[in-house]
N, C-alpha and C positions, 0 to 999 in steps of 0.2 A: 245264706239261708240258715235258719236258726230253727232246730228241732225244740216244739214243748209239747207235754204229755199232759195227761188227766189220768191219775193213779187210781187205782184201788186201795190201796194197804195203807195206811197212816204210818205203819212202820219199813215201808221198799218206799222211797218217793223218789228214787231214782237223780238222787241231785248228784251225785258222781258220772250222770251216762248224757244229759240232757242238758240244753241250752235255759231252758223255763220248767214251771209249772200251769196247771191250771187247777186251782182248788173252790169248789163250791161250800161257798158259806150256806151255815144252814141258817134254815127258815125265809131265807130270801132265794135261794136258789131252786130247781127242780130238775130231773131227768138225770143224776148225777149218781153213780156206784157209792160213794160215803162225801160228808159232808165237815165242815172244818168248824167248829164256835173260833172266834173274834180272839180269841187270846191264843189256841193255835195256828192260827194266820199271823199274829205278829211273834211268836215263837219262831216260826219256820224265817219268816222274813230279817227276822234281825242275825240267823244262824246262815247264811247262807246269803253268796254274790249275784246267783241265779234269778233270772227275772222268773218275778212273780206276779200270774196273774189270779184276779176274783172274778171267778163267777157267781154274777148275781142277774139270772135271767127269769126269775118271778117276776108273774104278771102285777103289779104292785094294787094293793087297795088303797081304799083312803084310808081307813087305819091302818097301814103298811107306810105312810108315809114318813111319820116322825122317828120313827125304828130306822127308819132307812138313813134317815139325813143323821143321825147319830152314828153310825154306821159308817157313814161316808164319811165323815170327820176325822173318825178316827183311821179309818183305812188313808185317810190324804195325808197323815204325820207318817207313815211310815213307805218303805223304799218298794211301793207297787208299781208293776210295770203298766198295768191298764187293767179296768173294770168290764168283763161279760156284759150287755144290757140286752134285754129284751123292751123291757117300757119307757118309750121315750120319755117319762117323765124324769129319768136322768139325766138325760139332756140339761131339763133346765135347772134341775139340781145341781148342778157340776157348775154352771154359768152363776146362781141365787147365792149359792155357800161359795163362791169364788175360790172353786177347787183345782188342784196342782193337778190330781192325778187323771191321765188321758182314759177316753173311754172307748170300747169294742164296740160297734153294732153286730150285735147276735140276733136278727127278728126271722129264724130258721129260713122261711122261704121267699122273704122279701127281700134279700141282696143278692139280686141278681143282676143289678146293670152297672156301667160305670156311671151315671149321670146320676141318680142317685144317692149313689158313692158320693157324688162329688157334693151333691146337698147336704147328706152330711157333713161332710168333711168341712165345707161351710159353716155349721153350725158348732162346728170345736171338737167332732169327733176324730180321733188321727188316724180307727183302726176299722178295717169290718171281716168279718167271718161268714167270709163267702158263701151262698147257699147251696145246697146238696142236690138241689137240682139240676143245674146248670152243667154245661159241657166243657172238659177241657179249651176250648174253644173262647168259648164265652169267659172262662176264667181268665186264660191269658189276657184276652182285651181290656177286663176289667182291670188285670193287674198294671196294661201297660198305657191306659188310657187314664184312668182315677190317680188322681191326685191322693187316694186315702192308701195305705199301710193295709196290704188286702193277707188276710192269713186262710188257707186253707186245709181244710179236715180230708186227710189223707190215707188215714188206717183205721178204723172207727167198726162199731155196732150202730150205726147212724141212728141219734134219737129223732123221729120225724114228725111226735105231735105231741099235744100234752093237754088234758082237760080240767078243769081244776076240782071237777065233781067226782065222787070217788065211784067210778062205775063200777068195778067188779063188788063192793058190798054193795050197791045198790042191785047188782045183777044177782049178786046169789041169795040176799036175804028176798028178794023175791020169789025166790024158786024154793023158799025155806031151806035152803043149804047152809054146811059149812064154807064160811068165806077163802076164797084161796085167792092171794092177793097177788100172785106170779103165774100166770098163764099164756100159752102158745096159742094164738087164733087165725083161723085161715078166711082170705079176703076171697068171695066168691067169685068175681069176674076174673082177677089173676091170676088166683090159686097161692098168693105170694100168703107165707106166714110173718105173725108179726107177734114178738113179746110186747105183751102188756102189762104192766108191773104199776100197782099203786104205791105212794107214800103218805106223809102225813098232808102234804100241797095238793095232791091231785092223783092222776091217774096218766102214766107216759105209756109212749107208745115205741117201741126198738123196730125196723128192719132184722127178723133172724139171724141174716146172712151177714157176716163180715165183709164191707167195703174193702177191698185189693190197690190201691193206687201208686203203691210201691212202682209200678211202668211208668208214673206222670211226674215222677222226681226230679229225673232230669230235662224234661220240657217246663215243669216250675222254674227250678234252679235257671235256665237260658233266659228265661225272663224277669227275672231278678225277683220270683216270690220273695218276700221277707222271711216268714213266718210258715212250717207244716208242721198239723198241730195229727200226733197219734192217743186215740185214748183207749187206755188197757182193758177194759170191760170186756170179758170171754174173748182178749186177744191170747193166744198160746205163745209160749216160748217168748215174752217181752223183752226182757232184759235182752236177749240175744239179739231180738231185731231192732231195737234202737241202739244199740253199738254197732250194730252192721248198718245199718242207716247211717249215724255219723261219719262212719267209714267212708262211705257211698257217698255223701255230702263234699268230703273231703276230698275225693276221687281216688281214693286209694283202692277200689276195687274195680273192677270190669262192669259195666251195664246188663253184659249176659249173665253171670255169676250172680250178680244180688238180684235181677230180676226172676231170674230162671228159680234162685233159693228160694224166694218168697210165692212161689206159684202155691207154695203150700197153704197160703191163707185162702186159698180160692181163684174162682175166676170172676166172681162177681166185681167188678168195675162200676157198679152206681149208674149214672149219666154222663162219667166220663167223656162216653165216645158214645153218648145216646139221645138224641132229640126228645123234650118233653112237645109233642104235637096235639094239641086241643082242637076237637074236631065236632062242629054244631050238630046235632040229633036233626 
């Protein structure tokens, strides 16, 4: 099992504590704490053994496309470990440009089964990023049923939507306000809050609450997860919990000790251990 993170800081990137990277290129990518141009991604990549991945999970235009395929050219000469996708038009980008590098299915809440899984994996994908809905449960199957390379999001501020229209200025110049482009909003049926944060792409949507799945490690680990992927975004104390996580990997610690340490991040567990049930009006 192989820890990679999604940093904050251009300057901590944590290649002495962790197995990978995940670096969001900008202009193509969205939902992401800081963003890398094309010539700090082949910086990072030529300096360092560590796999490296690109996020690029913007919804692609047609004017998005030639930008991309140049993009993808150059990301294929150099030593990436797999591409983020949201729009399947990668797919057939990866297959047209007869490109090396393998690509992620990232489409948030549509990997959720293995069969699926396995239609991609068909179509030359190797890797998917499990969706956040799904239950421990349902993850294992998928991990031991699918033929694809399944990675799972395991410590996170879970990004759960993304609009590409800029709602908070369209919210507040309607109200003739000053525009505040970082705000806390609460969902009326659940009471759940949710940060809503614009960029120059769109408008993303966080979960407040810190995902906890620090308990699901070693039921991943028994089923041969490949891949737990932690991103630093308002995690506390990182540095500490991805070396005690490696530890943890490695079994050099107790299950009670690093679970019982990390109760600090919350108790919040996601769907973990929680059925999404859809129920007809």
């Amino acid at each position: 099992m192989k820890l990679i993170v999604e940093p904050t800081n251009k300057d901590n990137l944590y290649l002495d504590s962790v197995d990978g990277l995940i670096l969001s290129l900008e202009k193509y990518a969205v939902g992401s704490a800081i963003y890398f141009s094309l010539e700090e991604i082949k910086k990072i990549v030529n300096n360092t053994d560590k796999e490296i991945f690109i996020n690029l999970n913007k919804n692609l235009m047609n004017e998005d496309i030639e930008g991309v395929e140049e993009v993808l050219k150059e990301l294929d000469k150099l030593k990436i470990k797999g591409i983020f996708f949201y729009d399947i038009a990668l797919v057939k980008l990866k297959s047209e440009l007869n490109l090396k590098v393998d690509l992620i299915w990232s489409q948030t809440h549509m990997v959720n089964n293995y069969r699926t899984c396995d239609y991609y994996y068909s179509k030359g994908v190797k890797y998917a990023l499990l969706g956040k809905e799904i239950t421990l449960e349902e993850i294992k199957e998928i991990i031991t049923r699918s033929k694809i390379t399944s990675m799972v999001e395991v410590v996170s501020i879970p990004h759960i939507a993304f609009s590409k229209r800029k709602l908070l200025t369209n919210f507040y110049k309607d109200l003739n306000k000053e525009v505040n482009k970082d705000i806390l909003v609460k969902e009326k049926v659940t009471g759940t809050t949710y940060e809503v944060f614009e960029e120059d792409e769109g408008t993303s949507f966080f979960q407040e609450k810190i995902t906890n799945g620090t308990s699901i490690i070693k039921d991943l680990f028994n089923v041969d997860c490949q891949y737990i992927i932690f991103r630093e975004y308002k995690i506390p104390n990182f540095k500490e919990l991805i070396l005690d996580t490696k530890e943890y990997i490695k079994g050099n610690c107790q299950d009670t000790n690093y679970i019982e340490k990390y109760k600090t991040l919350g108790d919040n567990t996601n769907f973990f251990f929680k059925k999404t049930i859809y129920k007809v009006k």
